[in-house]
Each structure stands twice: as C-alpha cells, then as structure tokens.
N, C-alpha and C positions, 0 to 999 in steps of 0.2 A: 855641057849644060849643067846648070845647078840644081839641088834638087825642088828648091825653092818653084823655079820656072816651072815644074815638070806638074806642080800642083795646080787645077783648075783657080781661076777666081773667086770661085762662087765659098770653095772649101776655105779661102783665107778672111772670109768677111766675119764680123765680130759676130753679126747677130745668126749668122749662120753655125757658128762655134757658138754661141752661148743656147741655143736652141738646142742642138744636138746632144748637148752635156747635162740639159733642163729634162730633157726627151730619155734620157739613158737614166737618171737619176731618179725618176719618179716610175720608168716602168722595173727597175731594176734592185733599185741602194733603199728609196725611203718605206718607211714603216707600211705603207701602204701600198707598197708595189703592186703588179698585175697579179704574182705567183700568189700573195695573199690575199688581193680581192678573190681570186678562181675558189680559193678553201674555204673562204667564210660565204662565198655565196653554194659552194658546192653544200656545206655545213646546214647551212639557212634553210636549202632543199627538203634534207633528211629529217630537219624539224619538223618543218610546215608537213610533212608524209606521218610522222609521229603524232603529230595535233591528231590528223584525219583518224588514225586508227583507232586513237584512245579516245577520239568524240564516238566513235561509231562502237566501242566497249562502253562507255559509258551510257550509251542508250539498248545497248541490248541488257544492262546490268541492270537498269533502269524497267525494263520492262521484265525483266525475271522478278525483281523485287512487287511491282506491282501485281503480280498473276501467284507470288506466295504470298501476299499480304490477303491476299483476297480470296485465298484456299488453303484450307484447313487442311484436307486430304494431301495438297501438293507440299503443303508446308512441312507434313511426318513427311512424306516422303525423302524430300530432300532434307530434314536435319537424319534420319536415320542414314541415308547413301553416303551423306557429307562428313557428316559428324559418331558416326556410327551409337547415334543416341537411341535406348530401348525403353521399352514399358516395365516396370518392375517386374508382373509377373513371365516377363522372356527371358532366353538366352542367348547372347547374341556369338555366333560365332561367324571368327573373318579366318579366312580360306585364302592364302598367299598362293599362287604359282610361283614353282622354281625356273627362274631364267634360262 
C-alpha cells in the first residue's frame, strides 16, 4: 500500500488543508496570536484593578483635603506630623528609633 492511500480523504481536500494552515497560523505565527491576546487581556485586567484603587485614593485624598480645609486645628496638626513645621517660639525635636 502507498502512503498516499493510507491517508483519509477528507485530510487531502484543499479546503480542508487551507483551513487548517489558516487555523494554525492565526492561533499560533500572526501578530495577534492566542498567546498574545491572553497577555494583553491579562494586562487589561490589572489596569482596570489599578483604575479602581487610585479612584478610591483619590476620593479618600479628596476628602482628607476637604476636613483640612475646613479645620484650622486639623490643618497644624497635620503640617506639624507631616511636615515637621513649628511655631517660632518651639522646639521641635524628632526622636528616630534604632531598627
């Protein structure tokens, strides 16, 4: 027998070969293969997760800013903690812990 014979019909048909080569080519060879839609939609994910966190910093920052704007007493507070800013007549000392 030849090897020819030993192969089904269906595998020597053209459109069944040009599919399969169409089929291997785009999940595999071209620029946009499977392996790189999976990265850029995996990518896509960790944005869309990055939006959510920096919208939800940006509403707690949002409301820190409004509650110093609107308090004098919170406003020292926080530039002395933050900024280690004093009144003239103080002294201000910072106090390190050793690691």
């Amino acid at each position: 027998m030849r090897i020819m014979d030993r192969i089904p019909k269906i595998f020597k048909n053209f459109y069944f070969i040009a599919g399969a080569v169409f089929l291997i080519w785009m999940l595999f060879i071209d620029g946009n293969d499977l392996i790189s839609q999976w990265r850029l939609s995996s990518k896509y994910n960790d944005l869309i997760k990055e939006k959510e966190y920096y919208q939800e910093k940006i509403k707690e920052v949002e409301m820190d800013r409004e509650g110093l704007m609107s308090d004098d007493e919170l406003l020292e507070k926080f530039a002395r903690e933050r900024y280690l800013m004093k009144k003239e007549s103080e002294d201000l000392f910072v106090i390190v812990e050793k690691e």
